[in-house]
N, C-alpha and C positions, 0 to 999 in steps of 0.2 A: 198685169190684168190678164183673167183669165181668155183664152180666147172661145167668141162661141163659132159653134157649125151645127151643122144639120148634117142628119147619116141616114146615108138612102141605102137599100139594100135589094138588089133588082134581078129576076131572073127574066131570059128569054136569048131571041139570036141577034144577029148584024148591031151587034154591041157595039164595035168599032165604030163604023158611022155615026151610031150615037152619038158615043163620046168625042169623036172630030166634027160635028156639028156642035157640040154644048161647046166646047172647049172655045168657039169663037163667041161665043157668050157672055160667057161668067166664068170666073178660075175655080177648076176641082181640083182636088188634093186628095192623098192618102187613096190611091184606087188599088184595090185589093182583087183579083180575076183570080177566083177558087176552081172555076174551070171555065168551060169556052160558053155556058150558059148562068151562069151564076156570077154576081159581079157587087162587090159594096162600094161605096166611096163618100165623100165627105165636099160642100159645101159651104160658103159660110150663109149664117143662118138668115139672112134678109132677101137671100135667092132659093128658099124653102116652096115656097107656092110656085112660082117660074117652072123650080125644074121638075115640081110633080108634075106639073102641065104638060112637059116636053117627055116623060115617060111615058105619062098613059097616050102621047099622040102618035111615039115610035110605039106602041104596042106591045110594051114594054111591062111585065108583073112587077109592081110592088110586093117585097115578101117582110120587109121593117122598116120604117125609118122613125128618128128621136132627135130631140135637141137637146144640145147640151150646149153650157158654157154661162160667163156671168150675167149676160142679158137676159138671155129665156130665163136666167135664176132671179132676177131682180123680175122679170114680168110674172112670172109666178108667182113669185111672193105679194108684190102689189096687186095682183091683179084678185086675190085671193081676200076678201072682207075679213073673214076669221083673223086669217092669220095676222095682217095689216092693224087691227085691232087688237090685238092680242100684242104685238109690237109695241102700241101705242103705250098700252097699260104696261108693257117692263119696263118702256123707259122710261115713263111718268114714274114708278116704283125706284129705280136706279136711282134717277135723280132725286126723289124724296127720301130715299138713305141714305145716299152723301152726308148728310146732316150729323149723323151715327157713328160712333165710333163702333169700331169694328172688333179691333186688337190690340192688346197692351203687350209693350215689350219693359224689359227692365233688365236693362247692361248696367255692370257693375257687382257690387257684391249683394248678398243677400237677397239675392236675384226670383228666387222660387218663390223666399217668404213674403216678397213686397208685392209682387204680381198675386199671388193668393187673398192678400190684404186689399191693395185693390179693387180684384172681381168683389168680391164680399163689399167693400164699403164705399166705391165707387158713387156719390151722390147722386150722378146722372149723365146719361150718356150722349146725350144731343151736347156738341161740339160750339155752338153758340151759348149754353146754358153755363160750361165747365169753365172754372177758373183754378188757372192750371196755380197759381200763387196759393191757394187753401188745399191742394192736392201735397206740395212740397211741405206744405206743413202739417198735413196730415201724417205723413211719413217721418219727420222727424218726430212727430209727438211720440209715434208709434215705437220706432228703434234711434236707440239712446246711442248709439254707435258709430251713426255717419257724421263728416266734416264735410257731403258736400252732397246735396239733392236738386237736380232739374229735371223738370215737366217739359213736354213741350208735346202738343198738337201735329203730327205728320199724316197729312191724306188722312187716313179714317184708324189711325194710328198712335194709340195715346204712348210717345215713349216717354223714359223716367232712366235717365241716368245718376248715378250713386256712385259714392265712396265711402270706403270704413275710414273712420278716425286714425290717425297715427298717434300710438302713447309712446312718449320717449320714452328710452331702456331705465331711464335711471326712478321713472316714476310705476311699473312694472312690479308686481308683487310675487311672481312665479318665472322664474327663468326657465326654457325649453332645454331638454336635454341634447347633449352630444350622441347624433344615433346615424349608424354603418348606413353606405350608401351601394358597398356589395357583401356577397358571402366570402368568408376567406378564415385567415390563422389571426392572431395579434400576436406580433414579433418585438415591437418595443411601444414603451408609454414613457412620456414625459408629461406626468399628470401640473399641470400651473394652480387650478384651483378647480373647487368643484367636489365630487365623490365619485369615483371610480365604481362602477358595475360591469368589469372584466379584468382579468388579469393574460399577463404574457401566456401565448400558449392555447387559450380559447380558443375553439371553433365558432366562428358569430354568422350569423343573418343577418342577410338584408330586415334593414329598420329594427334592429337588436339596438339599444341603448349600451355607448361606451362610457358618458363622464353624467349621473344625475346633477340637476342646478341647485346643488345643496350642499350643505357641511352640517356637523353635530359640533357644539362645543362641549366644553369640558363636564358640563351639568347634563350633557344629553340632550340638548334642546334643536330643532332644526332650523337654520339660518340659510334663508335662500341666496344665491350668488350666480352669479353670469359662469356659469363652464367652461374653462379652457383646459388646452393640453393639445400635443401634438401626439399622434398616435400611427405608428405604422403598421402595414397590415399587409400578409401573403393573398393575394386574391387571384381566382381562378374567372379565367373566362370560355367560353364555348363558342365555336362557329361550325356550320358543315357545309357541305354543297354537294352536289347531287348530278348524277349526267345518267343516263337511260340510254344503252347501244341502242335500241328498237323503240318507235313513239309514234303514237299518233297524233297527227297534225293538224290541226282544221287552219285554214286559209280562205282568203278570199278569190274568184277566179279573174274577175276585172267586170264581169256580165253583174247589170242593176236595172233597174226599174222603177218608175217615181208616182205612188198615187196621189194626187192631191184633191180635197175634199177642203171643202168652207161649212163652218159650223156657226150658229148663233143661238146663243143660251143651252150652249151643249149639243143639239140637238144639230143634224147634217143636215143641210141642204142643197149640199150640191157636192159632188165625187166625180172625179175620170173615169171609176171604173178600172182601173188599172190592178190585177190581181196577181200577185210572182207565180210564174211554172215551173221554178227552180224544184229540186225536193228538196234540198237543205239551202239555207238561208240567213241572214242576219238581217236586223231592219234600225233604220235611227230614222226617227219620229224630230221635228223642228214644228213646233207651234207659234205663231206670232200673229199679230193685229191687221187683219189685209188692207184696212184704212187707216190713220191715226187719227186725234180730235173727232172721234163719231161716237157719239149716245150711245149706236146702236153695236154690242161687240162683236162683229164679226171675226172671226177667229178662222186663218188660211191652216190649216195642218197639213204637211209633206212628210210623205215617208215610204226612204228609200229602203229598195230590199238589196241588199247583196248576195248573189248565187256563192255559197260558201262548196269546199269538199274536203275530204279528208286522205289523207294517204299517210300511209306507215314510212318514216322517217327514218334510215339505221344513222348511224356517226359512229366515229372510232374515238376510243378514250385520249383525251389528253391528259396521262394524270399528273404533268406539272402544274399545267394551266388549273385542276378542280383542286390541287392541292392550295393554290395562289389565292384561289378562289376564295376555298376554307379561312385561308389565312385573313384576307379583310374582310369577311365577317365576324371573324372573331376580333379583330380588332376595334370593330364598332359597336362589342359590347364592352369593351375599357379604353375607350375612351381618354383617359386620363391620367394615364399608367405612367409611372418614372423610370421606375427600372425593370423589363423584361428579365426576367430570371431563369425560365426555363419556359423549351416551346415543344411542343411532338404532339403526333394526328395515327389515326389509325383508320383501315381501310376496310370497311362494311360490304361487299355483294351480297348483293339477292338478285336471283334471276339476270333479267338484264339492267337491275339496278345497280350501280355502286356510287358509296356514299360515303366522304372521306369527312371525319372529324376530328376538329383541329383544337386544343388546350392551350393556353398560355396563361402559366403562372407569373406574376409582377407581382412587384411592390408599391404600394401604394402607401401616403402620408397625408394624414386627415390631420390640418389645422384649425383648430377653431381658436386664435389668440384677439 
């Protein structure tokens, strides 16, 4: 809960006795003495009329005072006919939308085209009206493809889970070709069946086709057939890494600051006040419900600023450590490798960048049996 107070801001002299006379009164807080006649401080807010009284009786100038906190912010807002009304009717509106759906999701495959099909043929969107049974058949009449269609109703949420059909291999009229999974040489083929579209020696691309799912008989005819063959291949992989003698650094310094404002239907009604004097900065924003189960959405947002700075950073090279570096990066683009065959890096400066890039040739062996 937010806390409230009242902020007095007061000029004049014999301040001190003031404040050791109120002090046996009511508890003040946060007193602020900008010099020996100038003085703010803070109350809580149901001792607001009290201590104006005990100002103007020490003879004391009022130069500001305001309240703040969620009291004063709930008697403002009720206290206020417009707005209170105005309340009424969003949540009278809220709650007669519920009724609506809002948004279709659709997990699974053919995800874009069903959700399209949907908006477009959607019967109707009131949630008591929709029968999610003539939706899932709507969908199957639609795509000839799926083995598996559920509706279902969530919050204001039409979702539709789907699956494609599975055709077994041997009912399949087109077999997918055998196609490279990196760029490299082909060093040997052990074709089993199928049509070859490479030979030993090729330089291939990634997703180059090696075995087509087809043969020619004797007449020239084309007979399609599942691809196999074992196929090895020279591939090349890349990694680099990078170190900088001189950088700049941004960090944080440990100095933060936290505004918090409450919002309803977007709109603020209520802030601390709290504004960073930092000059450079970082901020993370946390939005969440300041009530739970309320009609009405009150909405708490905090956000803190972090005092960030910058400073030029030198380091000295490690070049085993950027070389080690190089090295498992390049290793996590092959992944899969049998036999390493050959490995060497070469060493890039600029300025005070240097940048070591690392090669390794493998062997690799694609079976598709």
């Amino acid at each position: 809960m937010i806390k409230s107070f009242h902020h007095f801001k007061i000029k004049g002299v014999n301040q001190e006795r003031f404040f050791n006379n109120l002090s046996k009164k009511c508890h003040i807080y946060d007193v602020n003495r900008q010099d020996k006649t100038l003085c703010s401080f803070k109350v809580e807010w149901r001792y607001a009329k009290f201590i104006k009284a005990e100002i103007i009786k020490a003879n004391l100038t009022i130069l500001e005072e305001r309240s703040s906190g969620i009291v004063f912010f709930l008697l403002k807002i009720f206290g206020a006919y417009g707005v209170l009304f105005a309340l009424i009717f969003c949540s009278a509106f809220y709650v007669f939308q519920l009724r609506f759906i809002e948004r279709i999701e659709v997990w699974g495959d053919f995800n874009i085209e069903i959700q399209q099909f949907l908006e477009d043929n959607l019967p109707t969107k009131n949630k008591n009206k929709l029968n999610c049974d003539e939706i899932e058949k709507m969908i199957n009449d639609e795509f000839n493809d799926l083995s598996f269609v559920s509706v279902a109703v969530v919050g204001q949420t039409l979702v539709v889970n789907v699956k494609s059909s599975i055709i077994p291999s041997e009912m399949v009229d087109e077999y997918a070709p055998i196609v490279s999974q990196y760029d490299g040489i082909v060093r040997e083929i052990n074709l089993i069946q199928g049509t070859l579209a490479v030979e030993v020696g090729d330089i291939i691309q990634k997703g180059q086709i090696l075995v087509e799912g087809y043969v020619k008989n004797s007449e020239g005819e084309i007979l399609n057939i599942q691809p196999k063959a074992e196929i090895t291949l020279d591939v090349w992989a890349e990694g680099e890494s990078e170190h900088y003698s001189k950088m700049m650094v941004t960090s944080r310094t440990g100095k933060v600051c936290t505004n918090t404002s409450v919002l309803l239907f977007g709109h603020e009604f209520y802030s601390n006040g709290v504004e960073p004097e930092y000059e450079k900065y970082e901020q993370e924003i946390k939005s969440d419900f300041l009530t739970k189960n309320n009609i009405l959405p009150f909405t708490i947002v905090t956000t803190k600023y972090y005092e960030t700075e910058t400073k030029l950073v030198e380091s000295e090279l490690d070049m085993q450590r950027q070389i080690e570096l190089a090295r498992e990066n390049c290793l996590q683009n092959i992944a899969n490798y049998e036999i390493i065959k050959e490995e060497n890096y070469r060493v890039v400066s600029e300025g005070n960048k240097t940048t070591i890039k690392y090669v390794i040739t493998a062997s690799i062996k694609v079976v598709n049996l």
